[in-house]
C-alpha positions as CSV (number, residue, x, y, z in Angstrom):
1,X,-9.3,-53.1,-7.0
2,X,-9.3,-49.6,-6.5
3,X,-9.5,-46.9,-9.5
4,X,-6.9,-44.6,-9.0
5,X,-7.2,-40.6,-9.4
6,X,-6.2,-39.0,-12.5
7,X,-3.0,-37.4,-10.2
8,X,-1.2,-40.5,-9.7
9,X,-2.2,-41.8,-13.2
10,X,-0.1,-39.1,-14.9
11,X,2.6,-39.9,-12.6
12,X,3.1,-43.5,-13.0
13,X,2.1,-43.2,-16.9
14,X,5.3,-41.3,-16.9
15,X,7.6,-44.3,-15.0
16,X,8.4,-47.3,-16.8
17,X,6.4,-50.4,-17.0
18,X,7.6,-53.9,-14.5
19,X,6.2,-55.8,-17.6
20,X,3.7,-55.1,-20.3
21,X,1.2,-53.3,-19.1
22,X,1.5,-53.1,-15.5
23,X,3.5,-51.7,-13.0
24,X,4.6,-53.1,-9.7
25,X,4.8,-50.1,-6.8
26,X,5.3,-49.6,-3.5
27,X,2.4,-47.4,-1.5
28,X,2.7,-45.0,1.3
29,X,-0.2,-43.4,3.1
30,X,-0.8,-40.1,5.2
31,X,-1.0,-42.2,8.3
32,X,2.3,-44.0,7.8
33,X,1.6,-47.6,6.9
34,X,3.0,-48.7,3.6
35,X,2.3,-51.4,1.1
36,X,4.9,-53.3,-0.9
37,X,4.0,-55.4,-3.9
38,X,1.0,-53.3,-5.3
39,X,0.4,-54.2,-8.8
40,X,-0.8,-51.2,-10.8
41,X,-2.5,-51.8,-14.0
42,X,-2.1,-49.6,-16.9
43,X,-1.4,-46.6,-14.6
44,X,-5.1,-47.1,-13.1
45,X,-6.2,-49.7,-11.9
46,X,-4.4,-50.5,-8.2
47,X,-4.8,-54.5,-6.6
48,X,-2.7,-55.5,-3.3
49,X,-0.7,-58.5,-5.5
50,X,-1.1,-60.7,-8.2
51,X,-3.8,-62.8,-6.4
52,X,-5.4,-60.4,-3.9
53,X,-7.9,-57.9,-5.3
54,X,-9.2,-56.3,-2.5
55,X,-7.4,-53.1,-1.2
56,X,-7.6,-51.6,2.3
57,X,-7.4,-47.8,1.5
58,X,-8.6,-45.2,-0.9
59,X,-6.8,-42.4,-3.1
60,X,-7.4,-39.7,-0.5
61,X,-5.4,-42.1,1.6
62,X,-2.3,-42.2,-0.6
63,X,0.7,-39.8,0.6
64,X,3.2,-41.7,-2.2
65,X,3.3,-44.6,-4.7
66,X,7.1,-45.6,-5.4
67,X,8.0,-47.6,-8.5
68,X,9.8,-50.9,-7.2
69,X,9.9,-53.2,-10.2
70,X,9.6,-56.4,-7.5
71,X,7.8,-59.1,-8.3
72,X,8.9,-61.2,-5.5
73,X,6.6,-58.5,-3.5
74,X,3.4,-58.6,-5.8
75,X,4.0,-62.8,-5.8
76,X,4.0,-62.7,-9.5
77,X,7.2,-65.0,-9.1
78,X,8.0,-67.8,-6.8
């Protein structure tokens, strides 16, 4: 899991939840890749999907995080 900065807190606080307490985003770093299906939980806490914990960047790497809503993506549905 990876703790995320107080910046990008504020901002997703202020976006609606995908259900209660969590969001589910999509993430876009300075070098270009991006990340689909990254569950955020309660606007701090970041994990790749439901069932992965482990995530490949840090907050200095984030350029965006875009709310998606799609569970598909985080495999919280089938």
């Amino acid at each position: 899991m990876l703790k995320l900065s107080d910046k990008w807190g504020q901002i997703l606080n202020d976006e609606a939840e995908t259900g209660m307490g969590y969001q589910v985003v999509s993430v876009h770093l300075r070098d270009g890749r991006a990340f689909d299906g990254v569950v955020v939980i309660d606007s701090s806490m970041m994990k790749l999907n439901a069932h992965t914990s482990d995530v490949p960047f840090v907050d200095d790497d984030i350029a965006d995080i875009v709310l998606t809503h799609d569970k598909r993506a985080a495999k919280l549905i089938p």
